[in-house]
C-alpha positions in Angstrom: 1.6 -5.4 10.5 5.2 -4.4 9.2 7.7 -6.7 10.4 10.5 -5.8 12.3 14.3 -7.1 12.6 15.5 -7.8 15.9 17.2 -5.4 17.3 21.3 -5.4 17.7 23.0 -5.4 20.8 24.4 -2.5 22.6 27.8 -2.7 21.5 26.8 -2.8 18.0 26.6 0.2 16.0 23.5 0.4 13.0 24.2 2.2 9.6 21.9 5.2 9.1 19.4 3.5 6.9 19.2 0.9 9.0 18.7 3.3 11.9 16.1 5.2 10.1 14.3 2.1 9.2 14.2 0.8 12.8 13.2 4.6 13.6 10.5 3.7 11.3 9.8 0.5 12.2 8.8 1.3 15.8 7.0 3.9 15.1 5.0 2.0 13.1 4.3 -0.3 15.8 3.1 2.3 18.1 0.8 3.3 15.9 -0.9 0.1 14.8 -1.0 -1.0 19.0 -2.0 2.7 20.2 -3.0 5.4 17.1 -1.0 8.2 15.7 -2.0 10.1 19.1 0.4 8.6 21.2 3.4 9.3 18.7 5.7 11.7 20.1 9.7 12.1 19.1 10.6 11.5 22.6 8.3 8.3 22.6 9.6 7.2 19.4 13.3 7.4 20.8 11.9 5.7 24.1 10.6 2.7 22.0 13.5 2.7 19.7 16.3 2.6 22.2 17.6 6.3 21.0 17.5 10.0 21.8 14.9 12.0 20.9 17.6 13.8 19.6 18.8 11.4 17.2 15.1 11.0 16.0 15.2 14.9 15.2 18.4 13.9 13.1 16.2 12.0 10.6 13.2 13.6 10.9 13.1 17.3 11.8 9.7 16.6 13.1 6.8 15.1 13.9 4.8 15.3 10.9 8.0 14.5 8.5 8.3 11.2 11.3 4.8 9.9 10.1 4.9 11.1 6.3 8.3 8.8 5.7 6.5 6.1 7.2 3.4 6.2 4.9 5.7 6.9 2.0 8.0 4.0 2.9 4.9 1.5 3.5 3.1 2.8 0.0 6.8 1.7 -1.7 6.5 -1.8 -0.1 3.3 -2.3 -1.6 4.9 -0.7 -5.0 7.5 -3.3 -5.0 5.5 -6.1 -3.9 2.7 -5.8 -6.6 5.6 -5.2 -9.0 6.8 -8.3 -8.3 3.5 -10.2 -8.6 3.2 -8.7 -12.2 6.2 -10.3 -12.9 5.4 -13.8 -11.9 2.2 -13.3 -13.9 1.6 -15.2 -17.1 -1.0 -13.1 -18.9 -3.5 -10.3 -18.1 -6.0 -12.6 -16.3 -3.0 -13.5 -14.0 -1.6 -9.9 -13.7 -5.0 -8.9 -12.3 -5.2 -11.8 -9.9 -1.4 -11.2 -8.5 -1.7 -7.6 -8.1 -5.5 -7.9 -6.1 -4.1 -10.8 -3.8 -1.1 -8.6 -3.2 -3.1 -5.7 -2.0 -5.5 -7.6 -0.3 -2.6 -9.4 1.8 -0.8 -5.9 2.4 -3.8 -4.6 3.5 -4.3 -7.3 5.9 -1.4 -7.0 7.9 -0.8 -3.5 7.2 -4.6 -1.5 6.9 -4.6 -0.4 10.6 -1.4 1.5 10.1 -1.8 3.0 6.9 -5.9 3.9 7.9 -5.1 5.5 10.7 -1.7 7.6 8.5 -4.4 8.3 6.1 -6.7 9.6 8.1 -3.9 12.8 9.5 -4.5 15.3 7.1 -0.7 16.7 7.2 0.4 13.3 6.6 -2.1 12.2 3.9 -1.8 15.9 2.1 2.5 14.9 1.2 1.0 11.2 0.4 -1.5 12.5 -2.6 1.3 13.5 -5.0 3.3 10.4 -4.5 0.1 8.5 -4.6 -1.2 10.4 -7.9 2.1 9.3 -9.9 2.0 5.5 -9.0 -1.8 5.1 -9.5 -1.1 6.6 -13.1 1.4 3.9 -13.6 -0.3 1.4 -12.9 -3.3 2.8 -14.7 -1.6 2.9 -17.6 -0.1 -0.5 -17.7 -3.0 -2.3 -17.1 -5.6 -0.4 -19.2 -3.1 -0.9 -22.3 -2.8 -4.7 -21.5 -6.6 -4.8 -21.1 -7.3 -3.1 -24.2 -5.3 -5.7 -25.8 -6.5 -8.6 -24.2 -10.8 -7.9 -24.7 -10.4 -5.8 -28.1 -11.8 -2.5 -25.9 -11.1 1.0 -26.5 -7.8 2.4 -24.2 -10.3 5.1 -23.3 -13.0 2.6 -21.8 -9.7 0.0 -20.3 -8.6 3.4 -18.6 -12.0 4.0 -16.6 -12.6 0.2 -16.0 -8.8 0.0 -14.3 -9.7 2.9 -11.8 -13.1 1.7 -11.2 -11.3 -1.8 -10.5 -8.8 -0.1 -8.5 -11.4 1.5 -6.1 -13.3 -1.5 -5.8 -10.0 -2.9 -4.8 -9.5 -0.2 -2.2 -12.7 -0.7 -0.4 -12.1 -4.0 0.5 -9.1 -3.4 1.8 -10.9 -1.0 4.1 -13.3 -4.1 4.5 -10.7 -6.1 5.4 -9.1 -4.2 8.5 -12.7 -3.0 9.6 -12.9 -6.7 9.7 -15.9 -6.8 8.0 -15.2 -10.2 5.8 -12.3 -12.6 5.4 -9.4 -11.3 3.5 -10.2 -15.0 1.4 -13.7 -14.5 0.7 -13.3 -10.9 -0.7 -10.5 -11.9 -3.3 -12.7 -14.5 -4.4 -15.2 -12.5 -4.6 -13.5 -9.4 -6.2 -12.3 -11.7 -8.8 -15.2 -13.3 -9.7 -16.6 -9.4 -10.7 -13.6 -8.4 -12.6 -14.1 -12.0 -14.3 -17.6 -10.9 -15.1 -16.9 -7.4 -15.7 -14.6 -8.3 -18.5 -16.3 -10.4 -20.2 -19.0 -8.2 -20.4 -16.7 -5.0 -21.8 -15.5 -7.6 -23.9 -19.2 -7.7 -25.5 -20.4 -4.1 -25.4 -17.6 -2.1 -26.5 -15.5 -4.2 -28.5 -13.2 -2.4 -31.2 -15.2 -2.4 -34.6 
């Protein structure tokens, strides 16, 4: 679940980012204890400590409300995988940082962002967002994995969103709580291991 800062005192007077991001904050909290059905802007401000007319001020309404909050939560992740890459050796070790990443996102996040997901208004301003940073990280993966196994970009491009999907339903796995968050990366990465090797053998650059 996204953490949340303790909340000033009284007396003390937030900055509008930080106001919108404790806006966000406790909405997102609602949501992952009761569903997007008990969201309103007047319960928001309740559980924030503000008007509901200073909610309006940020978010003209409702549906606006819940879209920040999935884009916000998709930039986390953005950031967070990012960050793994970075740590990450080689390809082997990008692959492994990025899936454990997800997987622990999804863990303490995947009630919230299923239940965003699942509002069409919300998911609809999520798709184009979503489109661009999947292509990214298409992109940078499938290059490094052409490189790494001697495979066609083409063939890297279709085994990174295959890879990707997989990915994505056990995350759903996850906060259905189908399996352990532990024993699905293992397992995850004991296909992509295999998977690899075996792109490595059947479509191997000439």
């Amino acid at each position: 679940m996204t953490k949340t800062k303790p909340a000033k005192s009284p007396g003390q007077r937030l900055d509008p980012i930080e106001r919108k991001n404790m806006i966000l904050d406790r909405t997102a909290v609602l949501i992952a204890r009761e569903g997007v059905s008990a969201v309103s802007m007047e319960r928001v401000g309740r559980e924030a400590g503000v008007s509901k007319a200073l909610v309006y001020a940020y978010f003209k309404n409702q549906t606006a409300l819940l879209q920040a909050l999935l884009l916000r939560e998709q930039r986390r992740l953005s950031e967070q995988q990012s960050s793994a890459v970075g740590r990450a050796g080689d390809f082997k070790g990008r692959i492994q940082n990025t899936t454990r990443t997800y997987l622990r996102y999804f863990e303490e996040n995947g009630v919230l962002l299923q239940r965003l997901l699942n509002e069409p208004n919300v998911a609809a301003a999520f798709e184009e967002h979503d489109r661009a940073e999947r292509a990214r990280i298409v992109n940078s993966l499938a290059r490094q994995m052409a490189e790494t196994h001697q495979v066609p970009l083409r063939v890297a491009k279709v085994a990174t969103e295959l890879s990707m999907a997989m990915t994505g339903a056990a995350g759903e796995m996850i906060s259905r709580g189908d399996i352990s968050r532990d024993k699905v990366e293992e397992i995850i990465l004991c296909l992509f291991d295999g998977s690899m090797e075996s792109l490595g053998r059947q479509f191997a650059k000439p």
